[in-house]
C-alpha positions as CSV (number, residue, x, y, z in Angstrom):
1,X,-74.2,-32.8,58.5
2,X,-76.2,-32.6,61.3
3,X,-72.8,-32.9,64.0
4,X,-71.9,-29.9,62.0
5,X,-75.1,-28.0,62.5
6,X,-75.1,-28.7,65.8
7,X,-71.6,-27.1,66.7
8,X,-72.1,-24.2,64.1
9,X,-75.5,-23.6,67.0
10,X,-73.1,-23.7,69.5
11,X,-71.1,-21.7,68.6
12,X,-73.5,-18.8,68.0
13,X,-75.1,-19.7,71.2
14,X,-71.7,-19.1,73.0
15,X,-70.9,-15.9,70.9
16,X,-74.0,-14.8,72.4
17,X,-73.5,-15.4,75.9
18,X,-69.8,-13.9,75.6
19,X,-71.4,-10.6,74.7
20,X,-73.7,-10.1,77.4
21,X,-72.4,-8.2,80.6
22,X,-70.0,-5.6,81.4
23,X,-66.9,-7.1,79.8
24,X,-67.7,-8.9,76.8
25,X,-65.3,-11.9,75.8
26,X,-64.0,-12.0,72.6
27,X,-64.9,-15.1,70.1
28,X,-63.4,-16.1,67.2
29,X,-64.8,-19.7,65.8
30,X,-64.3,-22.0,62.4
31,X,-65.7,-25.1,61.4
32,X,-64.1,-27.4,64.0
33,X,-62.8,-24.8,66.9
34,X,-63.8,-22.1,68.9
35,X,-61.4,-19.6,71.1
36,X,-63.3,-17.8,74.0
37,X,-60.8,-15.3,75.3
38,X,-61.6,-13.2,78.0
39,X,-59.2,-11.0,80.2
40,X,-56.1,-13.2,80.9
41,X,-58.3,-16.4,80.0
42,X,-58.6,-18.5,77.2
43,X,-60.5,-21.3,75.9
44,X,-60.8,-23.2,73.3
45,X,-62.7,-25.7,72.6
46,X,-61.7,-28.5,69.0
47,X,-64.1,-30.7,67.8
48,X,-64.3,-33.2,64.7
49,X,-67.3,-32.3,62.5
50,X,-67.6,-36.2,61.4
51,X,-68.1,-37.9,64.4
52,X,-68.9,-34.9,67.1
53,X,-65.8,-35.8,69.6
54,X,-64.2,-33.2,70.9
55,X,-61.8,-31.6,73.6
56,X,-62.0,-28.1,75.7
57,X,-58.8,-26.1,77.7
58,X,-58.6,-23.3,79.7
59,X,-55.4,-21.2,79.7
60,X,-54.4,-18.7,82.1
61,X,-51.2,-17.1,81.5
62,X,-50.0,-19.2,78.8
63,X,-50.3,-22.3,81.5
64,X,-53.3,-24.8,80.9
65,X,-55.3,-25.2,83.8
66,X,-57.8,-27.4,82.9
67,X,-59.2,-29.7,80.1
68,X,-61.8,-32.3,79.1
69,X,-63.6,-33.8,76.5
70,X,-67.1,-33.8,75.0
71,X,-69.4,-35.2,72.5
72,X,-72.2,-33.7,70.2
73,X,-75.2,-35.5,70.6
74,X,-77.5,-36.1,67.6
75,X,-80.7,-34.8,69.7
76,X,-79.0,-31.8,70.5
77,X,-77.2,-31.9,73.3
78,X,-73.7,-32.4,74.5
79,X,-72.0,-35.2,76.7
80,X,-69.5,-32.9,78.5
81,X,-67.2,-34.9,81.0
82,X,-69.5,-37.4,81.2
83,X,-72.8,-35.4,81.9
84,X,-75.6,-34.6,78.8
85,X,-76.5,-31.2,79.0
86,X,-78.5,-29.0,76.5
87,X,-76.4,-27.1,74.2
88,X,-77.5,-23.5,75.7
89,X,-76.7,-24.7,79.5
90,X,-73.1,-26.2,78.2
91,X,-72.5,-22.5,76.8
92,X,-73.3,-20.6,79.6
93,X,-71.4,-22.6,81.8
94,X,-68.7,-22.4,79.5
95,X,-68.0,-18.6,79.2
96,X,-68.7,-18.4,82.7
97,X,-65.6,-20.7,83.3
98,X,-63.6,-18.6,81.1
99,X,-64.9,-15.2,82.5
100,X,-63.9,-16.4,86.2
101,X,-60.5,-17.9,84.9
102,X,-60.2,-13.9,83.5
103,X,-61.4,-12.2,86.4
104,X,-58.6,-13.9,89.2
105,X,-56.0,-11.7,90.1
């Protein structure tokens, strides 16, 4: 229950940080994914609500250009890649990969 809490927070935290700016990404999530697309760019990001493991891609063009994996962290945070970060930096660093990966010509 809480795993699922924590990704239902960020999600909402990465809806938010989509919005803001001049081109705001669109965000569609569910209870175990959520698709950031923005310009050419998308990511999306699976997780499994039981145990909080989960993987991230980036797409441009169709083409995956890169990947990883990450782990919701009962005090609220996230192992991304091998790093803990809180929820909130993990978002905006997210959509700001995804915004770049958009932005390339």
């Amino acid at each position: 229950m809480l795993l699922t809490e924590l990704w239902l927070s960020f999600a909402s935290m990465i809806r938010s940080y989509a919005a803001v700016g001049d081109a705001a990404a669109q965000v569609a999530s569910t209870q175990d994914s959520i698709v950031v697309i923005s310009g050419e760019a998308r990511l999306a990001l699976h997780v499994d609500p039981r145990s909080g493991a989960g993987t991230w891609q980036l797409q441009r063009g169709g083409a995956a250009t890169a990947q990883g994996a990450f782990a919701l962290l009962p005090e609220g945070r996230i192992e991304l890649d091998g790093s803990a970060l809180d929820l909130d930096h993990a978002a905006i660093d997210f959509v700001a990969l995804v915004r770049q990966a958009g932005n390339e010509p």
